[in-house]
Phi, psi and omega in degrees: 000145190265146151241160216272128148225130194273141189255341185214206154293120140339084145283136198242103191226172180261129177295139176225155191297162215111324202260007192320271190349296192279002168275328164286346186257001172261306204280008187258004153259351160231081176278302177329336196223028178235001186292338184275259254279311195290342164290336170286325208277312185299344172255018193239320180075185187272329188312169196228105152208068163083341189281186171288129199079351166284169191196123167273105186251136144310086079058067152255168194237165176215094154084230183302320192280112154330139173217006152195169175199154174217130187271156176238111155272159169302355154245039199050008156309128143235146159272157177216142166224089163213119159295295174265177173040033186266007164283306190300320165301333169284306185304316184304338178308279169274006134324302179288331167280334194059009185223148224294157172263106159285326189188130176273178166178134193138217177287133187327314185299311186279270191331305181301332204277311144358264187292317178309322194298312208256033179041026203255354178322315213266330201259138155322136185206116138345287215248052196256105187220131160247128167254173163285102156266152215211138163194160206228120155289127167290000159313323168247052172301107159264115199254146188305161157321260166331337166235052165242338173287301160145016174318298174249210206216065192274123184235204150277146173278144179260154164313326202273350170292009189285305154337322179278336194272340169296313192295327184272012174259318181290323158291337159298295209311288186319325177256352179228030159222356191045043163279176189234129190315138148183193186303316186266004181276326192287317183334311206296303180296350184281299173293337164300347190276290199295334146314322178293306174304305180310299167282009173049042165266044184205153195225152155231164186247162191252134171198082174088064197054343148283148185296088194256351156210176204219155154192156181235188168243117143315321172197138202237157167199137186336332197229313204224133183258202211188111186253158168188153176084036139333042185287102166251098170347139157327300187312293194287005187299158152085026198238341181115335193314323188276336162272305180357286215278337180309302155336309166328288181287353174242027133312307192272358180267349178261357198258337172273003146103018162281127199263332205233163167214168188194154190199144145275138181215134200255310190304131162314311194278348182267327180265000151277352151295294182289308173328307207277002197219356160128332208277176210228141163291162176209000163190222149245165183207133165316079178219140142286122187241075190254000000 
């Protein structure tokens, strides 16, 4: 991680289209723990009007230069990338959104700092996670056997699989957001499959023509993606399937001229995985649920 040194006064402001530049040349010195804000914003942009992937982002400056940013999304999420001022950037944040924090996410010191900042210590949060962050050069991809052999299979999801992959999106959430099953979680996920599919960010892995496992891209950018929504039936754990299908994807993702990837993982066994496929820890990371 680089660090942030303030050279003047501090300013605090909401970003607007324009502001593209100095937001991509602040979040490009922490990329790894930067993939939500910088992917959204290149496919959402800074303008705001509520839609998926959009974000009303905050700001402070040292003189011309970010030095920090905190996002309010259109699902009430907010991200944070601020080595400094990061109380002050969340509160102006949602001063300037005017609507509730559903969740923080980013690196775990700055979320926890967050949230203290945003008066939130106190409120039930579900969902309280420090993760590992892993990141892989795809140059040093180690892809499982069975699937350089043609064992298995990593492809794209067909339209008529979609239902099973809501049901496997709604069991993630539940066991690794801790949400609770219901009418509006399946909604939530239903559309989410379908943004994934809409962007061709979503993978299953194949094994003697059964589906046996799921992974999407949270977030993409040319050279570097964000895997996330890792899914292995229970039944079906301990077979290797969950590097299969990661591996699958960032095959087809080194073959699109992406050179780097990066994940979070809280399970032993999901972080002795992605290690079995190259990738190295490289810090912590933050997400918050309330």
């Amino acid at each position: 991680m680089n660090k942030t040194t303030i050279t003047g006064p501090i300013t605090i402001r909401p970003l607007h289209p324009g502001d593209e530049e100095r937001l991509e040349s602040f979040l490009r010195q922490h990329a790894d723990t930067s993939m939500f804000l910088r992917s959204n914003c290149r496919a959402g942009g800074l303008g705001y009007q509520g839609k998926p992937l959009q974000a009303e982002y905050v700001a402070a400056f040292d003189g011309g230069r970010i030095v920090a940013v905190a996002a309010h999304c259109w699902n009430d999420m907010m991200l944070v990338q601020a080595p400094v001022q990061v109380g002050a950037v969340a509160r102006a944040a949602v001063a300037h959104s005017g609507r509730p924090v559903l969740g923080l996410t980013g690196p775990a010191d700055q979320v926890a700092a967050a949230r203290h900042a945003l008066g939130l210590d106190d409120r039930p949060a579900p969902k309280v996670g420090r993760e590992q962050l892993f990141a892989l050069c795809l140059a040093d991809l180690i892809a499982p056997v069975r699937l350089t052999d043609g064992s298995w299979t990593a492809r794209h999801p067909r339209p008529d699989e979609m239902d099973r992959l809501v049901d496997w999106r709604v069991a993630f959430a539940v066991e690794a957001l801790h949400r609770v099953d219901s009418i509006e979680l399946r909604a939530e996920c239903r559309r989410e499959v379908e943004l994934l599919r809409t962007l061709e960010a979503d993978w299953v892995l194949e094994d003697q023509g059964a589906v046996v496992a799921y992974a999407a891209f949270n977030a993409a950018l040319p050279d570097i993606v964000q895997i996330g929504g890792v899914w292995v039936p229970v039944e079906l754990r301990g077979r290797g399937y969950g590097r299969g299908v990661v591996a699958g994807s960032l095959l087809d993702a080194r073959l699109r001229g992406v050179t780097r990837a990066v994940l979070f993982a809280e399970r032993a066994d999901a972080k002795r995985a992605y290690v079995g496929i190259g990738f190295q820890l490289q810090g912590d990371f933050g997400l918050l649920l309330f």
